[in-house]
C-alpha positions in Angstrom: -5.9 -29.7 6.5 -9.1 -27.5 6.9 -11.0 -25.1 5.2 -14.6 -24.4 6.3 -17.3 -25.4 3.7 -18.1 -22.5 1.6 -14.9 -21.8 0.6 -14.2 -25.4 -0.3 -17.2 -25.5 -1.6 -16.9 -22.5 -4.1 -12.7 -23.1 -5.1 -14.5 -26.9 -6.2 -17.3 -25.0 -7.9 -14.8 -22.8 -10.0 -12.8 -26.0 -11.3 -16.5 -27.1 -12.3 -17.1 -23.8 -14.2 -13.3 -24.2 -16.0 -15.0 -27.3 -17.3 -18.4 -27.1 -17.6 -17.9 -23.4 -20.0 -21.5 -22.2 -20.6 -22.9 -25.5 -20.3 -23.0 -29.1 -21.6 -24.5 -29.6 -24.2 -24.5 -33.3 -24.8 -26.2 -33.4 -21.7 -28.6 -30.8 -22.8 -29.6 -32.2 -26.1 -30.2 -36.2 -25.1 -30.8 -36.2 -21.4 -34.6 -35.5 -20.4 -34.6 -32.9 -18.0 -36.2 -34.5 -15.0 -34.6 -37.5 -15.1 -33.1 -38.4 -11.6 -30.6 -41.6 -11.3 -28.2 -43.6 -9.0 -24.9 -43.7 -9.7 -21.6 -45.2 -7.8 -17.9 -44.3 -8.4 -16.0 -47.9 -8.8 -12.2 -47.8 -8.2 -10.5 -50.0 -11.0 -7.2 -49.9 -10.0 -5.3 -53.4 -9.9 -4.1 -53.2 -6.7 -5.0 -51.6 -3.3 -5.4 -47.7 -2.7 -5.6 -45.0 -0.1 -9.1 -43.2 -0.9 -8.7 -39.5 -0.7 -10.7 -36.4 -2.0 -14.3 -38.2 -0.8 -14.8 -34.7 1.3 -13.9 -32.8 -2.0 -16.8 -34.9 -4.1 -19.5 -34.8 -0.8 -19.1 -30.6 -1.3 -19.5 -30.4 -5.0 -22.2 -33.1 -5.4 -24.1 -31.4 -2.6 -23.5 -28.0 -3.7 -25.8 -29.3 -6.6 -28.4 -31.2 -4.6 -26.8 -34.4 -5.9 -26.9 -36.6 -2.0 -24.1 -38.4 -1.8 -22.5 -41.3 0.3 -19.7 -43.4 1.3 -19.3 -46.8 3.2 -15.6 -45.2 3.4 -13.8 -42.5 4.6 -10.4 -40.4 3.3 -7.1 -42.9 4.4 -8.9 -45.7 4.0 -7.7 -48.8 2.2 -9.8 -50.6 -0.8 -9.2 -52.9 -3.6 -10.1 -53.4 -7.0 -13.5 -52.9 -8.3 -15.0 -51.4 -5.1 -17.6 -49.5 -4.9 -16.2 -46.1 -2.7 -19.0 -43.5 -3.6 -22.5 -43.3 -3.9 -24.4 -40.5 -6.1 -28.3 -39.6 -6.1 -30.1 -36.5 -8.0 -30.6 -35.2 -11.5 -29.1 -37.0 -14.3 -28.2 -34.0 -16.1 -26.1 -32.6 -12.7 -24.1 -36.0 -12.0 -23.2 -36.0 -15.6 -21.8 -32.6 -15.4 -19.8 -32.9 -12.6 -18.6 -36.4 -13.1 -15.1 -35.5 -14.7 -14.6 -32.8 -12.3 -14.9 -35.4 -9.7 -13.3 -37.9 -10.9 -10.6 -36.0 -11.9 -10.3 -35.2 -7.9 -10.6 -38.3 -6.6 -8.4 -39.7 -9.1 -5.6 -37.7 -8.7 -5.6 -37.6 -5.0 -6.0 -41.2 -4.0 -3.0 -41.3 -6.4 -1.1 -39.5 -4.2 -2.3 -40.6 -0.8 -1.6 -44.1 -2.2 2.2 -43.6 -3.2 2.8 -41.2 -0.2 1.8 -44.4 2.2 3.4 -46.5 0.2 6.8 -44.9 0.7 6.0 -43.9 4.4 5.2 -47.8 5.1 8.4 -48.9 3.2 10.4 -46.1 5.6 8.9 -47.7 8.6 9.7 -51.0 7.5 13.6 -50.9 8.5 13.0 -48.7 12.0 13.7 -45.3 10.3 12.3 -42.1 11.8 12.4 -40.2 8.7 9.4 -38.4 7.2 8.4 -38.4 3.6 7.7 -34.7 2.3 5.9 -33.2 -0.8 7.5 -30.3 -2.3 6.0 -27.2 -3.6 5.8 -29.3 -7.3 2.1 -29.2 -7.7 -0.7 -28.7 -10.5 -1.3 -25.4 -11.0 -4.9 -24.7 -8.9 -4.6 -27.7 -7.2 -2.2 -27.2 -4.3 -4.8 -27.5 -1.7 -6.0 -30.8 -3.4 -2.4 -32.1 -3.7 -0.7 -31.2 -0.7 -3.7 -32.6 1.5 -3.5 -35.7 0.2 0.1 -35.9 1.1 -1.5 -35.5 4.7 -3.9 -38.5 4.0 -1.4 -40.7 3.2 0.7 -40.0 6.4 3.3 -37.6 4.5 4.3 -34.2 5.4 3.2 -31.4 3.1 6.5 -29.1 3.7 5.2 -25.5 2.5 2.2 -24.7 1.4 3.1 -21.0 0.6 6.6 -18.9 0.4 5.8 -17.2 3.1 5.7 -20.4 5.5 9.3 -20.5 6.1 12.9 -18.9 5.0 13.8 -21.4 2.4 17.5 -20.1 0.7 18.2 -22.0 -2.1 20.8 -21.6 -5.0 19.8 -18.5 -6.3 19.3 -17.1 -3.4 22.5 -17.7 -2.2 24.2 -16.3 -5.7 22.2 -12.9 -5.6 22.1 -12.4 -1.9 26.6 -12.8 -1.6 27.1 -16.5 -0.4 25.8 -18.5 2.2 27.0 -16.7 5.5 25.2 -13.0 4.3 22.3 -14.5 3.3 21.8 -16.4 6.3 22.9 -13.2 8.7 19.9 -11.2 6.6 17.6 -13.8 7.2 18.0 -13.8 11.0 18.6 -10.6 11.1 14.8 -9.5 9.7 12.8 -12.6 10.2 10.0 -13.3 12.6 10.9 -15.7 15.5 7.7 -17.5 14.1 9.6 -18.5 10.8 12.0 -21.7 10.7 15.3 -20.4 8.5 16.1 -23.4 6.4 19.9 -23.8 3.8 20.0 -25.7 0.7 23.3 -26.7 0.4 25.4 -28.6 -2.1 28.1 -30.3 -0.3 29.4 -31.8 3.2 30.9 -28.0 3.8 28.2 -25.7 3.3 26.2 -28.0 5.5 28.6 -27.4 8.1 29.0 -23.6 7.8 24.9 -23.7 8.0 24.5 -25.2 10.9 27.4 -23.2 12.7 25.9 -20.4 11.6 22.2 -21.3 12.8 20.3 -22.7 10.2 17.1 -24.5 11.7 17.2 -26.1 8.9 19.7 -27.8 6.2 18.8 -29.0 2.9 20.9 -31.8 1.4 19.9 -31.3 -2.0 21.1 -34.0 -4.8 23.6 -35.4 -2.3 24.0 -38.8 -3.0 23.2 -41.6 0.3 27.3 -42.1 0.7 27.2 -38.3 0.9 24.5 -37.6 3.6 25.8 -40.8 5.9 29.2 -38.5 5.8 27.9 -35.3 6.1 25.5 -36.8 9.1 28.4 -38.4 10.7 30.7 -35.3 10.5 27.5 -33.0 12.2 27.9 -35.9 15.2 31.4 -35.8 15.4 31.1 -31.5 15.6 28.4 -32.3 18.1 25.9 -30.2 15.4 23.8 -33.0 14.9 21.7 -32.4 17.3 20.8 -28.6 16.5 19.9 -29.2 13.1 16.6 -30.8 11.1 18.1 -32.5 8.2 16.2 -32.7 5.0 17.4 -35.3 1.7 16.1 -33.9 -0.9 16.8 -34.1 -5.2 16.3 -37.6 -7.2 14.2 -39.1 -4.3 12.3 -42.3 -5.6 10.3 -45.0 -4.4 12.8 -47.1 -5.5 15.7 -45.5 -3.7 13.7 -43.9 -0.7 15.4 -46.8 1.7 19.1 -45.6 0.5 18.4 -42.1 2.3 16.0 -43.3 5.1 18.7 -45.5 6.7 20.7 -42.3 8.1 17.5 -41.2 9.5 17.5 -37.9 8.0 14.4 -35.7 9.8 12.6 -35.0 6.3 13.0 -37.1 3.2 11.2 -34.9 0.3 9.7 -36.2 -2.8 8.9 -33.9 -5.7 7.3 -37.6 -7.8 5.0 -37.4 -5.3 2.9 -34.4 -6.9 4.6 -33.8 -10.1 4.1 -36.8 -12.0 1.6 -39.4 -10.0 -0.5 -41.7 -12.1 -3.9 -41.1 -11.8 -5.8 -44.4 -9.9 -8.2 -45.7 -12.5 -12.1 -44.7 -11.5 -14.8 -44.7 -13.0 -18.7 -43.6 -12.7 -21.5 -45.3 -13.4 -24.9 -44.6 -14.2 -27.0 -47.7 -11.9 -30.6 -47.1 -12.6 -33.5 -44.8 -12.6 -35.1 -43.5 -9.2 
């Protein structure tokens, strides 16, 4: 994912303004003025993580005439008490954004790191399936969240409604069933747009695909049900015509339950909508 630097720059600088309010004034009151320091960001995380969001904290330092530097870049792989990120400038500035970019790098090494996790677990038995995000992200931080998906090899689905025809549940209940719904949708979309069914059993799937859905939706099927529902699309000879996505109660735990029927797109609300932040931290090193 890319956005050119200003407007990175100023969506980072507006999350910095949401915090810093009309200014900081800890900072203000026992920090000298001209006081410029080193600092490093130390990942303390008891275990290994993928790094991701060192672009993010290169923008915002710099867009404060803080230099900044890494011996690492985003995807890679470091341990426990490492050193990833190096800080130089004003005290008072690395103070003020040091929450802000934590708070970035925190959450989305979090999610790069669980996204490969899973992705590597997939690969593990020989499946082809792809873990997805869903559209289960912080408020103001889609951008942040979905491209760490990307980092940590995962597929970010949708970033906006107007990506694809997605006709879920209640679209299917206002819009007169499945088979009007779908005939609206390819009668009025662009031929740019994928049309893709959620569907809640082995029959609607069926009926989707027949009636040319790019795109079906298992959603909270459970594995026995999508090895049957995949076997019957073979059988049909429908298999073949369709992207299959397992979606609803997806895990790391369970991820390996769906994976083995080699479903196209395995997606993973946990993956944005409750992560564990990876433990950082910042550190004032000395005086310049």
């Amino acid at each position: 994912m890319y956005l050119p630097k200003p407007l990175l720059q100023n969506h980072l600088l507006r999350l910095l303004e949401l915090d810093l309010g009309l200014g900081d004034i800890t900072t203000d009151i026992v920090v000298p003025p001209d006081v410029e320091v080193k600092a490093e960001i130390v990942v303390k995380e008891a275990r290994p993580v993928i790094l991701a969001g060192l672009e993010e904290v290169f923008y915002l330092s710099n867009a404060l005439g803080i230099k900044s530097s890494s011996p690492f870049q985003d995807g890679d792989k470091v341990d426990c008490k490492t050193a990833v990120l190096f800080l130089e400038g004003k005290a008072r500035d690395i103070l003020v954004i040091e929450r802000t970019a934590l708070n970035i790098l925190m959450r989305m090494t979090a999610i790069a790191t669980i996204t490969r996790n899973i992705q590597d677990k997939i690969r593990t038995i020989g499946s082809k399936s792809k873990i997805a995000a869903t559209r289960k992200t912080l408020p103001g931080f889609i951008y942040f969240d979905k491209k760490a998906v990307a980092i940590g090899g995962g597929d970010t689905h949708r970033l906006h409604l107007e990506d694809m025809v997605l006709i879920k549940n209640n679209h299917l209940t206002l819009a007169g069933g499945l088979e009007a719904a779908l005939r609206k949708a390819r009668e009025r979309v662009s031929f740019s747009k994928k049309i893709e069914v959620e569907v809640k059993d082995q029959q609607e799937a069926i009926m989707a695909v027949s009636l040319g859905a790019d795109i079906v939706m298992l959603d909270n099927f459970s594995p026995l049900a999508v090895e049957e529902t995949i076997n019957v699309l073979k059988q049909k000879g429908l298999r073949e015509r369709v992207i299959i996505e397992v979606s609803g109660r997806i895990t790391p735990e369970n991820v390996l339950d769906y994976a083995v029927y080699n479903p196209e797109i395995i997606s993973c609300g946990a993956l944005t909508h409750s992560v564990k932040a990876v433990d950082m931290s910042l550190r004032i090193k000395n005086m310049v």
